[in-house]
C-alpha positions as a printed Julia matrix, in Angstrom:
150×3 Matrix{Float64}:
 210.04   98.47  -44.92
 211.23   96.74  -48.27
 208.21   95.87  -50.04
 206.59   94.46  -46.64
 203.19   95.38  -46.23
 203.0    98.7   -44.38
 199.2   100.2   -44.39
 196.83  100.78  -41.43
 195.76   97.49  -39.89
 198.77   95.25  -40.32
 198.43   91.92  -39.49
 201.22   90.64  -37.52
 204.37   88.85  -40.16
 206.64   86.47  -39.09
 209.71   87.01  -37.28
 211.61   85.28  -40.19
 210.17   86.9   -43.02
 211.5    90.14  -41.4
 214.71   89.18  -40.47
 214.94   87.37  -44.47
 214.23   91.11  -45.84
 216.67   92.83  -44.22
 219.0    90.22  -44.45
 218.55   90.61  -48.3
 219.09   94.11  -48.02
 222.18   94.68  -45.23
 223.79   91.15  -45.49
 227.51   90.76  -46.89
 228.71   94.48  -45.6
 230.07   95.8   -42.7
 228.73   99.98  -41.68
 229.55  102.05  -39.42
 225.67  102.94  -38.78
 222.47  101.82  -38.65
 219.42  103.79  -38.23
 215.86  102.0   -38.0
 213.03  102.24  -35.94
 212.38  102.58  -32.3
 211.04   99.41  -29.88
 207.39  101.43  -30.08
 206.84  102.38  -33.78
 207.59  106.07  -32.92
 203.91  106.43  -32.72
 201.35  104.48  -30.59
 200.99  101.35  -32.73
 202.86  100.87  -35.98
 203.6    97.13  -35.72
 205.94   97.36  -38.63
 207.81   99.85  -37.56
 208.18   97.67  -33.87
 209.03   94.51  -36.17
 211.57   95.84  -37.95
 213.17   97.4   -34.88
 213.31   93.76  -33.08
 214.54   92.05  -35.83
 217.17   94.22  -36.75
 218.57   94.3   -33.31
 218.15   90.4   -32.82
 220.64   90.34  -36.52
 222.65   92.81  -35.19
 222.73   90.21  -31.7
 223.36   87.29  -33.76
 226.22   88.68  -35.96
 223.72   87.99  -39.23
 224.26   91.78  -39.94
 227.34   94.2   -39.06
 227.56   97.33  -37.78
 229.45   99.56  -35.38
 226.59  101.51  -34.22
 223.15  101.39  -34.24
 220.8   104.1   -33.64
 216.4   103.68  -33.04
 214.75  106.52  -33.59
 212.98  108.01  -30.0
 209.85  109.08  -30.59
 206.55  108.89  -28.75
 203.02  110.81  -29.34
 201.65  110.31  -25.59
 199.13  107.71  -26.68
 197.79  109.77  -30.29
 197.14  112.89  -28.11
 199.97  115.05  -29.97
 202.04  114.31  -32.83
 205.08  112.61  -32.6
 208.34  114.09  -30.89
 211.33  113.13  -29.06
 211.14  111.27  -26.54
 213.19  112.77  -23.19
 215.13  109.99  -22.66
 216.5   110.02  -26.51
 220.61  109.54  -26.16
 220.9   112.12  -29.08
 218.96  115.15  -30.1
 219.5   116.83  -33.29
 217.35  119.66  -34.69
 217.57  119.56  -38.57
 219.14  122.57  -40.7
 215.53  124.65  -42.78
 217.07  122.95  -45.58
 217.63  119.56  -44.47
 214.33  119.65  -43.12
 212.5   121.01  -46.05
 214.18  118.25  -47.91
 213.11  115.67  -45.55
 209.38  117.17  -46.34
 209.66  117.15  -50.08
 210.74  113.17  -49.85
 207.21  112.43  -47.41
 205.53  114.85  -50.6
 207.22  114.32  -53.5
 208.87  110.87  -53.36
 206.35  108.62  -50.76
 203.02  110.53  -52.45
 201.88  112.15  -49.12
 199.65  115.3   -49.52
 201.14  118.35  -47.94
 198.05  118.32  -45.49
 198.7   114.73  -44.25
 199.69  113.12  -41.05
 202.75  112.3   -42.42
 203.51  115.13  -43.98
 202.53  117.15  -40.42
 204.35  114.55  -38.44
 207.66  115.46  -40.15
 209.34  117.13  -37.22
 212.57  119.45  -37.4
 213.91  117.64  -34.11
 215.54  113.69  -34.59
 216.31  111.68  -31.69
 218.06  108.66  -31.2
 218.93  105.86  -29.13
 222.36  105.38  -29.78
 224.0   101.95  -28.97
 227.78  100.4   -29.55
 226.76   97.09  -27.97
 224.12   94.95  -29.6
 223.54   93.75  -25.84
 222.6    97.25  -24.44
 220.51   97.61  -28.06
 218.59   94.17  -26.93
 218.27   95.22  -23.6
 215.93   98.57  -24.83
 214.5    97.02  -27.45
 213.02   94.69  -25.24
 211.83   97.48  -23.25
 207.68   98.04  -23.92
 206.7   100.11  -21.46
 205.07  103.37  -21.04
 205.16  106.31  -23.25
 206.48  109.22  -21.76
């Protein structure tokens, strides 16, 4: 998340210093997509993750950022009893290609500086899903959403 602070134990940042960081980054163009994180972190708790999620929807709301689409990843680890995965009600599965996926593995290794034994590296999943909206509204509507994992 830019160079936001994204360790274990976050302390909760302000809505605006979020939404200021990704306005520095996305600000000034127009895409076609946007992928970010899901409403829940994509595992039980990463408040970053959920941050980033809100604010980019609420700039996607506002018209402070422009996109046609945005996607949140759906993902959900049934309260840190499994590792991550899909969750069922995901718009858009899409199980990656060995090499796409082995790629995907070497950035977590190689690139980020995860061990090949870590949770990261293990929670690197062959399966993506996605929300998928076309209407910041709808996008606003689940990202509000906090309820249970299923």
């Amino acid at each position: 998340m830019a160079d936001l602070d994204d360790e274990p134990g976050q302390v909760p940042l302000s809505i605006e210093l979020i939404q200021e960081t990704i306005i520095r980054l996305l600000a000034g163009f127009s895409y076609s997509l946007i992928l970010t994180h899901g409403p829940m972190g994509e595992y039980t708790r990463h408040r970053r993750h959920e941050e980033c999620c809100r604010s980019v929807v609420e700039l996607w709301r506002s018209g402070s950022i422009s996109t046609k689409c945005l996607w949140l990843f759906a993902y959900e680890d049934g309260g840190h009893a499994y590792m991550p995965r899909v969750r069922d009600d995901a718009d858009r599965r899409d199980i990656l290609p060995e090499n796409v996926w082995l790629e995907k593995r070497r950035l977590i290794t190689d690139v980020y500086g995860y061990g090949p034994e870590s949770w990261e590296a293990q929670a690197t999943s062959h399966e993506e899903g996605f929300w998928c909206f076309d209407s910041a509204q709808a996008a606003a509507k689940r990202a509000a959403i906090k309820g249970e994992q299923s």
